[in-house]
PAKETOR-459291 format. One line per field, with one value per residue (C-alpha): x, y, z; residue number from 1; residue in three letters. Coordinates in steps of 0.2 Angstrom, whole numbers, m for minus. Each point is the difference from the previous one (the first is absolute). Example, Ala and Ser with C-alpha at 12.3 -4.5 7.8 and 13.67 -1.06 7.14 Angstrom:
residues 2
X <- (62  6) .
Y <- (m22  17) .
Z <- (39  m3) .
seq <- (1  2) .
type <- (ala  ser) .
//
This chain:
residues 218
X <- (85  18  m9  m14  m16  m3  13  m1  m1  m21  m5  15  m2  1  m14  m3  m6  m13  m8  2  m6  m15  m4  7  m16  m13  14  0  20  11  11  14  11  16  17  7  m4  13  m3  m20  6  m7  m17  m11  1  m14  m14  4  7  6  m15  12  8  13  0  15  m10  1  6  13  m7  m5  m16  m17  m7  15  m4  m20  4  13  m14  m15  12  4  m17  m9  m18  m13  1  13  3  16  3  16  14  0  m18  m3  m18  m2  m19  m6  m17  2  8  m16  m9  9  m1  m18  m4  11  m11  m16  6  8  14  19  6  m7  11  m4  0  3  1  20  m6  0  8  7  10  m18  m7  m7  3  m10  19  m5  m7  12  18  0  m4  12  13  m6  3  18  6  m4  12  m15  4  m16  m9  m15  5  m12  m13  m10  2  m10  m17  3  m12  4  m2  m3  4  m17  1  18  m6  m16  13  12  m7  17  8  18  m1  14  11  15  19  11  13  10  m11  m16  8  1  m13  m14  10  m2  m17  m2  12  m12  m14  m9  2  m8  m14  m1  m15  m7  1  m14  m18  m9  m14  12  m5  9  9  6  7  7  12  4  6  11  m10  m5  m14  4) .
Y <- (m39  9  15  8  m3  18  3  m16  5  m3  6  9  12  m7  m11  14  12  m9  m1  19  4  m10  6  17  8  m5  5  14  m4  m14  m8  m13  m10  m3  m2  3  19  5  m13  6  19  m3  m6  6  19  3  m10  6  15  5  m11  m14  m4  m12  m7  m12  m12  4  m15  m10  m15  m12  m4  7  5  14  9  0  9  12  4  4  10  12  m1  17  m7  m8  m16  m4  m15  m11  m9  m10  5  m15  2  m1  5  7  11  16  m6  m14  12  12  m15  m5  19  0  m14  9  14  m10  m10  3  m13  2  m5  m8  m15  m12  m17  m14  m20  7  11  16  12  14  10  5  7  14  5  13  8  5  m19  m10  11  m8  m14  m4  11  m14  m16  7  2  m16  m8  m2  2  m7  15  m8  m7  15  m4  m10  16  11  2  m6  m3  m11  0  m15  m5  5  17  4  m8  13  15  m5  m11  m4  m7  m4  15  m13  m5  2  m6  m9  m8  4  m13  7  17  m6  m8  12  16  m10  m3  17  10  m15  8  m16  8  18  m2  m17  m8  8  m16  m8  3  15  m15  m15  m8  9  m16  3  15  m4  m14  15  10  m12  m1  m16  m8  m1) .
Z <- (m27  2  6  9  m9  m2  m10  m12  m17  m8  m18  2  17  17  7  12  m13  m4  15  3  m17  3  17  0  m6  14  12  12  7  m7  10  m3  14  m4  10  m19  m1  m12  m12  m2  m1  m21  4  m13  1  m14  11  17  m1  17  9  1  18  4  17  8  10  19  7  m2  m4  m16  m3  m9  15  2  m18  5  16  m8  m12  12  11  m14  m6  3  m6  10  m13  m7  m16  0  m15  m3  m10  m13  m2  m18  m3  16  m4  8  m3  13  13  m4  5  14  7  m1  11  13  m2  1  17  14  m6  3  m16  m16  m7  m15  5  m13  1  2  16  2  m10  13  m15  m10  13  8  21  11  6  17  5  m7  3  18  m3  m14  13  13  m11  m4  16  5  m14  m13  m17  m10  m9  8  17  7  m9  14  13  m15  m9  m15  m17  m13  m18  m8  m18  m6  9  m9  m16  2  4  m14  m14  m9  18  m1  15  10  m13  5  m4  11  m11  m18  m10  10  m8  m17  m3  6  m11  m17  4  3  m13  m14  7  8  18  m2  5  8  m1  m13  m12  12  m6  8  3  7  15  15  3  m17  5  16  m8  m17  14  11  14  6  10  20) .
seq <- (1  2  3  4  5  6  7  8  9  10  11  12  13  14  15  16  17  18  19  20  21  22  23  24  25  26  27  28  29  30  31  32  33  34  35  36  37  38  39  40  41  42  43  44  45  46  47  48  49  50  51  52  53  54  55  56  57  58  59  60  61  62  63  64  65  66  67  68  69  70  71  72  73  74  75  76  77  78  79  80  81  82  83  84  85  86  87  88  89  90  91  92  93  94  95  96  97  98  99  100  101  102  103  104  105  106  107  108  109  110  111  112  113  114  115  116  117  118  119  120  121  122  123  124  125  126  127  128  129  130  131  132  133  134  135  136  137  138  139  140  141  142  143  144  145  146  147  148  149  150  151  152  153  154  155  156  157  158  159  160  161  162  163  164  165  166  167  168  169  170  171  172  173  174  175  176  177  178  179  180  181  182  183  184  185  186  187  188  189  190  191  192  193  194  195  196  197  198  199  200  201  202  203  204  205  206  207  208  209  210  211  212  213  214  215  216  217  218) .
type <- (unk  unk  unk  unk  unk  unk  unk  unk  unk  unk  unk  unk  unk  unk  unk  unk  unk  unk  unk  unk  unk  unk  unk  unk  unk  unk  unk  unk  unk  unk  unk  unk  unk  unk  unk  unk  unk  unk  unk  unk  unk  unk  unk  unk  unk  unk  unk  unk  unk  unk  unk  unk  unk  unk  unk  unk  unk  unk  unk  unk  unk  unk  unk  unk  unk  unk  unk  unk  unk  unk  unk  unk  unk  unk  unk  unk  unk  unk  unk  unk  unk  unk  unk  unk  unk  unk  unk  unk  unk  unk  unk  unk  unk  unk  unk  unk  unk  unk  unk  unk  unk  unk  unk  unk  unk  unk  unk  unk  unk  unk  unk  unk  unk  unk  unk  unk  unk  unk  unk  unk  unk  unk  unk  unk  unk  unk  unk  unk  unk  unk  unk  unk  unk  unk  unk  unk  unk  unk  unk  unk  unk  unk  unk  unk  unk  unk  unk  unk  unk  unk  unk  unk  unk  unk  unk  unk  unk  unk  unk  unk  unk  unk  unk  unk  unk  unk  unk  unk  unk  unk  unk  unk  unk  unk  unk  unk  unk  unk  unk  unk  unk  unk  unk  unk  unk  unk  unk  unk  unk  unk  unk  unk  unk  unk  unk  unk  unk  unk  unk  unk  unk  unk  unk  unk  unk  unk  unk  unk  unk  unk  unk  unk  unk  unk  unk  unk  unk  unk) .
//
């Protein structure tokens, strides 16, 4: 991409506002890992106000598993949401979702599952269960965001629990490479990509919908 995601230029502000301007309403603290600090000193000052921490991650490692764990370290809420920078459509009602089945069980964490596998960055942790365990994986050389996964509770949602939580999907989309980039933003600046999945019928068959909203069958 010739730069960090976060800062990649989407709809004209960097991809990272759009998921702080999505979530930023149903949060209590919002937290960002970066070992870039200075470059995220602009970050949308009109939605987060003076909410907004920056946290360089507390290893010196690469990997996902090292941002999740500088995220639930610095976390001072008993559940706590990680969503993925380049997240494009990341949705607060899927979080909401996700947070209540933590509240109903006694599980560890609540992670969408897909015929892709899990999805560790839209999902919501109980901090006080899973901070030593993803402290445990790290030190011994893990770098996976779910190599802990087997030591912990965790509840899954399936493709019809998130399409029952968040009807339009897209909640994963996300962008790896400059024509990934381009094409999603013309869909979204020609207004195809709003509200995705709203072109399917209210009374398609939920197979129907599944395929409108790019999941596919295991």
């Amino acid at each position: 991409m010739g730069k960090p995601k976060a800062l990649v230029s989407f709809c004209g502000a960097p991809l990272v506002c759009r998921g702080l301007k999505r979530l930023g309403p149903i949060a209590n603290q919002l937290i960002v890992t970066s070992n870039q600090h200075e470059s995220l000193d602009f970050l949308c000052p009109g939605v987060t106000g003076d909410r907004l921490e920056i946290y360089a991650d507390l290893h010196d490692v690469r990997g996902a598993l090292n941002g999740l764990y500088t995220a639930l370290y610095y976390a001072r809420h008993p559940f706590v949401a990680v969503v993925a920078c380049d997240m494009v459509f990341p949705s607060a009602a899927l979080l909401k979702a996700e947070q209540q089945l933590l509240l109903d069980s006694e599980a560890d964490a609540a992670v969408p599952r897909t015929s892709h596998g899990y999805e560790p960055f839209h999902a919501v942790y109980r901090r006080d269960a899973c901070l030593p365990l993803v402290k445990e994986a790290l030190e011994a050389g893990e770098t996976r965001a779910t190599s802990w996964y087997d030591k912990a509770r965790i509840v899954e949602l399936s493709y019809e629990d998130v399409l029952a939580a968040d009807p339009r999907g897209g909640s994963f989309v996300n962008i790896n490479t400059p024509e990934e980039l381009e094409h999603i933003e013309q869909r979204v600046l020609a207004g195809e990509m709003t509200a995705i999945c709203d072109e399917v019928e209210e009374d398609a068959s939920l197979a129907h919908r599944k395929r409108a909203c790019g999941y596919r069958e295991p």
